[in-house]
C-alpha positions in Angstrom: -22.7 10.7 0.8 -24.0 7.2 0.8 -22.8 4.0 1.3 -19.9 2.6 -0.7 -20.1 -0.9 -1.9 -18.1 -3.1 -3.8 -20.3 -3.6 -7.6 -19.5 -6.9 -9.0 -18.8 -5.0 -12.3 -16.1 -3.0 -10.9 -15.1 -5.6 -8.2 -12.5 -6.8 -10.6 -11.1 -3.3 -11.3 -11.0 -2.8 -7.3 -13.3 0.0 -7.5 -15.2 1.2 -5.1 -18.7 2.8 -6.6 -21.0 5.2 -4.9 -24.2 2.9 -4.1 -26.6 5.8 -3.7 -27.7 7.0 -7.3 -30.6 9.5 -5.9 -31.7 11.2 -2.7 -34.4 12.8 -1.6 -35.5 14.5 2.1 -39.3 15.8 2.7 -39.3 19.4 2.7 -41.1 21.6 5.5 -44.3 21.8 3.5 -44.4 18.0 2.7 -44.1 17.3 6.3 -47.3 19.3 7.5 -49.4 17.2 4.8 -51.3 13.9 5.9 -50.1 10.7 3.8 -52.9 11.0 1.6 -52.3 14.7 0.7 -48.8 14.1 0.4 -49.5 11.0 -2.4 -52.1 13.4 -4.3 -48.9 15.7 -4.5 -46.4 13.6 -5.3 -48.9 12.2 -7.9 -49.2 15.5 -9.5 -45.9 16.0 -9.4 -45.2 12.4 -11.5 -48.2 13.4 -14.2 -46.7 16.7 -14.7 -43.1 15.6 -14.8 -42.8 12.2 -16.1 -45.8 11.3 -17.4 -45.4 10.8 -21.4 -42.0 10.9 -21.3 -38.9 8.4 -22.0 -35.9 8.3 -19.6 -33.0 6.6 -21.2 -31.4 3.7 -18.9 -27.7 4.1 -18.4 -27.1 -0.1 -18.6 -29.0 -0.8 -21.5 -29.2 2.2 -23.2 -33.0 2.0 -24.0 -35.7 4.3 -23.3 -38.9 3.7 -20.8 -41.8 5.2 -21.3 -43.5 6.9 -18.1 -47.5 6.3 -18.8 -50.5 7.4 -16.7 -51.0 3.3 -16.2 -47.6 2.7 -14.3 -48.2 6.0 -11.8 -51.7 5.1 -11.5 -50.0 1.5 -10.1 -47.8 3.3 -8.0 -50.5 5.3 -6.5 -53.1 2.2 -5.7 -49.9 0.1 -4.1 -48.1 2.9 -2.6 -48.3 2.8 1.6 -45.3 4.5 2.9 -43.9 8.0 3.1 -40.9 7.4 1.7 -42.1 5.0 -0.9 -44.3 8.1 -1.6 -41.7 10.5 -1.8 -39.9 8.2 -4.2 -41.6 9.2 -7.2 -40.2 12.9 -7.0 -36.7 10.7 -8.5 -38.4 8.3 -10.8 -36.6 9.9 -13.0 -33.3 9.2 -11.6 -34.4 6.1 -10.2 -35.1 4.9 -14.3 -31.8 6.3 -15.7 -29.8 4.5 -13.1 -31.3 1.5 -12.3 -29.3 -2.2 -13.1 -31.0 -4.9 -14.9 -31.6 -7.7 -12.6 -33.3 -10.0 -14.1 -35.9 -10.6 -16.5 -39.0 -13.1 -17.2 -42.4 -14.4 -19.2 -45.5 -12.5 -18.4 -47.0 -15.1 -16.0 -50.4 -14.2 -17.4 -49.4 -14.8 -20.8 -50.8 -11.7 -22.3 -50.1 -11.7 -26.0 -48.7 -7.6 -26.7 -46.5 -8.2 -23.8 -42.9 -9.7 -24.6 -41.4 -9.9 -21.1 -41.3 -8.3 -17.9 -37.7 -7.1 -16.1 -37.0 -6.2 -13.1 -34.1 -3.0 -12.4 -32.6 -2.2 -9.4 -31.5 1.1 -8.0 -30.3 2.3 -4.9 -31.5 5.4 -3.2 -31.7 7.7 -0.2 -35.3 8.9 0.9 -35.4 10.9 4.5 -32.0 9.5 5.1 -33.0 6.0 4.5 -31.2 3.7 2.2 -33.2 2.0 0.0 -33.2 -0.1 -3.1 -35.6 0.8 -5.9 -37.1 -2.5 -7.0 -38.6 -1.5 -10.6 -41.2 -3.5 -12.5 -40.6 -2.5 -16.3 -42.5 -4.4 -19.2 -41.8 -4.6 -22.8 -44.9 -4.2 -24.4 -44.9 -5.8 -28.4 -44.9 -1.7 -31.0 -44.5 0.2 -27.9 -41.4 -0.7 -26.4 -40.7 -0.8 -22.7 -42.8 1.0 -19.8 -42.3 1.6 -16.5 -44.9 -0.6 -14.5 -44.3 0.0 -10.8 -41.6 0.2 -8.1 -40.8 -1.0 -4.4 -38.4 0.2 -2.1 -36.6 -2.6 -0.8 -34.7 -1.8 2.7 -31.2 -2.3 2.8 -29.5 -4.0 5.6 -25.7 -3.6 6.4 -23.3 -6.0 7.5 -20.2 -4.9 9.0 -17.5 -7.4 7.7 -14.5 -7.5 10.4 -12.2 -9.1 7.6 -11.3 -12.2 10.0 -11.8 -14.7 8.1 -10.6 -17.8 11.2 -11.4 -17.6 14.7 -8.4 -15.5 16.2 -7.0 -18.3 18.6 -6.5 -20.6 15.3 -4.2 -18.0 13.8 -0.4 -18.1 13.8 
């Protein structure tokens, strides 16, 4: 189970919505491989599995494009074991993610429209993260997965007082 926290969407409903959308532990073999055997892998794993194909986002309802450029990103900015490890749900990570925001390409390149930034959150090795994807809509191809972060999470208890307690009453 993972964290529960209020979603502005369903805030005004008084929902309360799972925050965790995909989860993932290293297995016993994963664990005996050094980080750069355990990126080759996880690598393979993407080409084989998600390269080529579209994954429909849930929000928007539009499908991105896996290519060999946005794992081949991944790989060359990937450092961490977890952030590793993230790629086995890219899938999930792509169906699931909120739009955040989105803006101009700073470089101005002509076949790209704009680039926009999802948001997912996630549990890698019993972690909580949040899935910071790069997607960009390129001009007669539509949009494509570019890169992701994860993006710790930090909790903050709230004790509901909202006044010191010797001012109350």
């Amino acid at each position: 189970m993972g964290l529960f926290v209020k979603n502005d969407r369903e805030l005004s409903k008084g929902n309360w919505v799972e925050a965790v959308q995909a989860k993932l532990a290293e297995n016993d073999e994963e664990k005996q491989l050094s980080d750069v055997d355990l990126k080759k892998e996880c690598y393979d794993y993407a080409r084989k599995n998600f390269q080529g194909k579209k994954f429909t986002n849930k929000e928007t309802g539009r499908g991105i494009i896996v290519s060999k450029d946005g794992l081949g990103e991944w790989k060359t900015k990937t450092k961490s074991r977890d952030q590793i490890l993230s790629v086995k749900i890219l899938d999930k990570l792509l169906e699931n993610a909120t739009f955040s925001h989105a803006e101009p390409d700073k470089l101005n390149r002509k076949n790209i429209a704009e680039i926009s930034y999802f948001d997912c959150r996630c549990n890698i090795n019993g972690q909580d993260y949040n899935a910071v994807i790069t997607i960009r809509d390129v001009k007669n191809y539509g949009l494509k997965y570019y890169h992701h972060y994860l993006d710790g999470i930090k909790i903050e208890l709230y004790s509901g007082i909202t006044r010191p307690a010797d001012k109350i009453g």
